[in-house]
C-alpha positions in Angstrom: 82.1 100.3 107.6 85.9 99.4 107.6 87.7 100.9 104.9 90.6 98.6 102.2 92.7 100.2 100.8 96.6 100.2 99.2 98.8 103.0 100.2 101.3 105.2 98.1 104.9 105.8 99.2 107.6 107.3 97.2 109.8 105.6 95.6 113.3 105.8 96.8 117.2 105.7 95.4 120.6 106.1 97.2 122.4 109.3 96.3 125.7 110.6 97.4 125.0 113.9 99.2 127.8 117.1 98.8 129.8 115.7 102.1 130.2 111.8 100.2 127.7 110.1 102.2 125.4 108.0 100.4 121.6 108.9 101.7 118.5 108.1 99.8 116.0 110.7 97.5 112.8 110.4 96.2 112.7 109.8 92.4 111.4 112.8 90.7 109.4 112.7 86.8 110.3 115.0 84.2 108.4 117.6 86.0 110.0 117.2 89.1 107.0 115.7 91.3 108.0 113.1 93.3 107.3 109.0 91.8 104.7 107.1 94.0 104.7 103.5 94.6 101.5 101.4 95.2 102.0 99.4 98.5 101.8 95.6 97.8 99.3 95.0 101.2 95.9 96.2 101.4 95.5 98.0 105.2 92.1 98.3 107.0 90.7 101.2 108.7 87.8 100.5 111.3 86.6 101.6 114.6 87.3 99.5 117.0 85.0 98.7 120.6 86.5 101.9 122.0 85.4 104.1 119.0 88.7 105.0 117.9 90.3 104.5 114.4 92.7 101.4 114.0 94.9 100.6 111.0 95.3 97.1 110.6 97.4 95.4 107.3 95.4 92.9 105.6 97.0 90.7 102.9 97.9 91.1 99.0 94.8 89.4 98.2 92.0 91.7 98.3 89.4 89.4 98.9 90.9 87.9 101.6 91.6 91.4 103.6 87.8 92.5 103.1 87.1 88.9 105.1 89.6 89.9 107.3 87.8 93.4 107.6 84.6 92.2 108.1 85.6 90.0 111.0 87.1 92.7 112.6 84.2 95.2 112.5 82.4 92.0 114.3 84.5 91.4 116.7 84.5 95.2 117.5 80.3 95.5 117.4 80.9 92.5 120.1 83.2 94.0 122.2 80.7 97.4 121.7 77.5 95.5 123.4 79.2 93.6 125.7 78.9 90.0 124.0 82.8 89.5 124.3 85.3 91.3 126.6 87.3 94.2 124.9 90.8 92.6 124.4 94.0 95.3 124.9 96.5 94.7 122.2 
């Protein structure tokens, strides 16, 4: 079973540093824990015909990237029995 999901990253702002340079910081709350953002993607984990985790992107629509999911844990169940040959991206 593939897994959707949207990843977090924090979020970022340009800073000058002690030396002048400008170099970028995560945003902190008003307890000092960095700010997450949502990422605007969903992403796809499956197992592909070699058994091994793969992390695909998918699209911002999250219907469309569990279509996407569900042809890719087909092709992979394929490639597993022998009914396609495994392709090496």
């Amino acid at each position: 079973m593939a897994r959707i999901f949207k990843p977090k990253y924090p979020k970022m702002r340009m800073v000058e540093g002690p030396d002048g340079k400008k170099r970028r910081e995560p945003v902190k709350d008003g307890k000092g824990r960095a700010v997450y953002k949502e990422s605007r993607k969903w992403y796809i984990e499956y197992r592909d015909a070699s058994d091994s985790v793969r992390r695909v992107p998918g699209y911002s629509d999250k219907m469309a990237t569990e279509q996407l999911a569900a042809d890719l844990e087909r092709r992979a169940a394929r490639e597993r029995v022998g009914v396609i040959e495994v392709s090496h991206d």
